[in-house]
Each structure stands twice: as structure tokens, then as C-alpha cells.
C-alpha positions, -999 to 999 in steps of 0.1 A, spaced: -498 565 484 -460 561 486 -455 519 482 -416 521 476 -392 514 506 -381 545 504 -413 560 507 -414 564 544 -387 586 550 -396 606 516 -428 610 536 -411 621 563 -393 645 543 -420 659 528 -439 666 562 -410 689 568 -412 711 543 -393 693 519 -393 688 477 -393 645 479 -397 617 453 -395 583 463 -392 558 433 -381 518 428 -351 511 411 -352 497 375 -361 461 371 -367 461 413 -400 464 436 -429 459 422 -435 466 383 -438 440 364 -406 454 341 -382 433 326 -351 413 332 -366 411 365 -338 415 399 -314 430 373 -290 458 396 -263 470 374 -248 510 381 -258 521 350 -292 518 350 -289 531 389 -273 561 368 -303 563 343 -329 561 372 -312 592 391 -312 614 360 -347 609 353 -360 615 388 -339 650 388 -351 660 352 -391 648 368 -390 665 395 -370 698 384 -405 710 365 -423 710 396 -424 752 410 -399 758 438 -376 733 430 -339 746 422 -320 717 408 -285 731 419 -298 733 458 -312 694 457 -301 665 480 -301 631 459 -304 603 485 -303 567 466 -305 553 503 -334 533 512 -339 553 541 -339 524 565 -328 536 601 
């Protein structure tokens, strides 16, 4: 079950055909990580790299054809 605010529209994604991962921000939603409500670019920076280096392993997925969307997807 996707329970980030970006989930929705990753869903949507998905249902499409689409590659998605939806995550929370570092030090944001709900984990119980700490400093808590902490937004600084560099750990926005840290967050992004991970995701691609994740989700590159997974079959089909070409790294130099992917779409990173830090958006929250809201309409």
C-alpha cells in the first residue's frame, strides 16, 4: 500500500504501464527518523540518488530513459 502523498499519482503512473516509486522525504511523513521537519536541499539531493540507484536494479528499468518527479503530484 502506497501511504506517501505522492503515492497516488505514482499509482496512477504505475497503472499506465509505468516504472514508479513513491517515497517521503528525509526527516518528513511518517518515520519516526530524526531531526524531525528538517528540509534542507541536500538531503533532498541524497533522497533522489538513492531512489534512482533502488529502483535501477529492478528488470526493465533504463536509468538514462527515467523521469524524476520530486513533485507531490497534487493536481
Amino acid at each position: 500500500m502506497l501511504r506517501t502523498k505522492s503515492g497516488p499519482y505514482a499509482q496512477r503512473l504505475a497503472e499506465a504501464g509505468y516504472i514508479t516509486i513513491a517515497t517521503d522525504a528525509s526527516y518528513q511523513g511518517a518515520s519516526g527518523g530524526e531531526p524531525r521537519h528538517t528540509d534542507k536541499p541536500v538531503y533532498r539531493t541524497e533522497d533522489i540518488h538513492g531512489m534512482a540507484d533502488f529502483i535501477s536494479q529492478y528488470p526493465g528499468v533504463d536509468i538514462n530513459r527515467s523521469i524524476i518527479n520530486n513533485g507531490d503530484g497534487e493536481d
